[in-house]
C-alpha positions in Angstrom: 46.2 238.5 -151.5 48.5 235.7 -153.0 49.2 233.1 -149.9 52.0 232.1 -149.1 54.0 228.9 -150.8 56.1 226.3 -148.5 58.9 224.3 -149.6 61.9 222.5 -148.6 60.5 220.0 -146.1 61.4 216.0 -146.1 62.5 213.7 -144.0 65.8 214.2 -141.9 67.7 212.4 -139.4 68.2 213.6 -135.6 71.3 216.0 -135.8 70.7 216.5 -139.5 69.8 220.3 -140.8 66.7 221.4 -143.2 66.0 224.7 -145.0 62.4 225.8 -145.3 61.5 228.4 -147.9 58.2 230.5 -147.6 57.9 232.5 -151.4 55.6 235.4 -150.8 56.1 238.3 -152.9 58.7 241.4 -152.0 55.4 243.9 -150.9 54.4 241.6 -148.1 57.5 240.7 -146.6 57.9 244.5 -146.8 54.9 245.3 -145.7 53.7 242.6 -143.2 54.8 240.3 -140.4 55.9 236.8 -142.1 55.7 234.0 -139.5 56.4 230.2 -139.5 54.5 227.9 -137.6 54.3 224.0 -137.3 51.6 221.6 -136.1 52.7 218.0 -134.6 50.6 215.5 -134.6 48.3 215.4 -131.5 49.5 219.0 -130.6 48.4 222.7 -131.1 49.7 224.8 -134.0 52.1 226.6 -132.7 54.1 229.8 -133.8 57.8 229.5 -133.9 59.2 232.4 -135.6 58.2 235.4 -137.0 59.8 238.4 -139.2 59.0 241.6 -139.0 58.2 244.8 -142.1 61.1 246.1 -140.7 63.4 243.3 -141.1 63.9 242.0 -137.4 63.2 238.4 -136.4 62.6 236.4 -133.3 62.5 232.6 -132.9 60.2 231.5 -130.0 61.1 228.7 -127.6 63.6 227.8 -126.1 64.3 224.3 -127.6 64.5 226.3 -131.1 66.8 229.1 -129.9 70.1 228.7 -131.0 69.0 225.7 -133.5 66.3 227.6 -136.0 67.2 230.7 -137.3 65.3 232.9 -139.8 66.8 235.2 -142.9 64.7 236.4 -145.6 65.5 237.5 -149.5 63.4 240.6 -149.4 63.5 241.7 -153.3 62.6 237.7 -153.9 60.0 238.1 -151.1 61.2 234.6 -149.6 61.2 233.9 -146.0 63.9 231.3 -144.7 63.6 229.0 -141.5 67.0 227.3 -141.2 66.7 224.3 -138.6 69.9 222.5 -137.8 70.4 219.9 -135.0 67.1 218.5 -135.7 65.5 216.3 -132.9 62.1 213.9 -133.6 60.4 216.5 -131.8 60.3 218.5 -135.1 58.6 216.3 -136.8 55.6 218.5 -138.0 54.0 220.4 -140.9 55.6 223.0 -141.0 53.3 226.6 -142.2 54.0 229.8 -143.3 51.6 232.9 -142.6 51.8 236.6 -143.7 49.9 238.5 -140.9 49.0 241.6 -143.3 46.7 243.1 -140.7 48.5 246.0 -139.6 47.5 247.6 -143.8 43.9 245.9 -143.3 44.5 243.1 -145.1 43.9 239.3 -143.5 46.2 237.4 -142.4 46.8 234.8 -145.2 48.2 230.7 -144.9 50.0 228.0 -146.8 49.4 224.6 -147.4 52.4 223.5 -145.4 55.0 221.4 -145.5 56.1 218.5 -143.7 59.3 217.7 -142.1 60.1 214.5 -140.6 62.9 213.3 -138.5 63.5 209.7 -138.1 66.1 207.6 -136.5 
């Protein structure tokens, strides 16, 4: 199983907006669950949206809804976070994972990316 590829971070300033790209391949967005998650430093990894085989998405949080949103290019098999109004909280690396465990595959990570906000 190919893991997952991160791009797009960099550095930002608060209000500013970023586009992640995750490239998997067009079987596992079709196939599995394709989530982003981000690790700050000191904190906990934590998941902060995730899309669905099926094509539906969720962003978790309440600080993210209505900022992040997720689309995904599914003959590409790219998987989009858009974050706009971008506080220093964000600052983080930023991962992709395809959870492929639902076909008996493992669940499989990127290197990450890291996104910075700065004032």
């Amino acid at each position: 199983q190919v893991a997952p590829v991160e791009s797009g971070g960099g550095s930002v300033q608060p209000g500013g907006s970023l586009k992640l790209s995750c490239v998997t391949t067009e079987n596992i967005i079709g196939w599995c669950r394709v989530e982003w998650h981000r690790q700050a430093p000191g904190k906990e990894r934590e998941r902060i949206a995730s899309s669905t085989s099926r094509g539906g998405s969720t962003v978790y949080g309440d600080s993210l809804k209505g900022r992040f949103t997720v689309s995904r290019d599914e003959v590409k098999g790219i998987l989009y976070l858009h974050m706009s109004r971008m506080t220093t909280e964000d600052t983080a690396v930023y991962y992709c994972a395809a959870d492929c465990t639902r076909i008996g595959m493992a669940t499989s990570w990127g290197q990450g990316t890291q996104v910075t906000v700065f004032s």
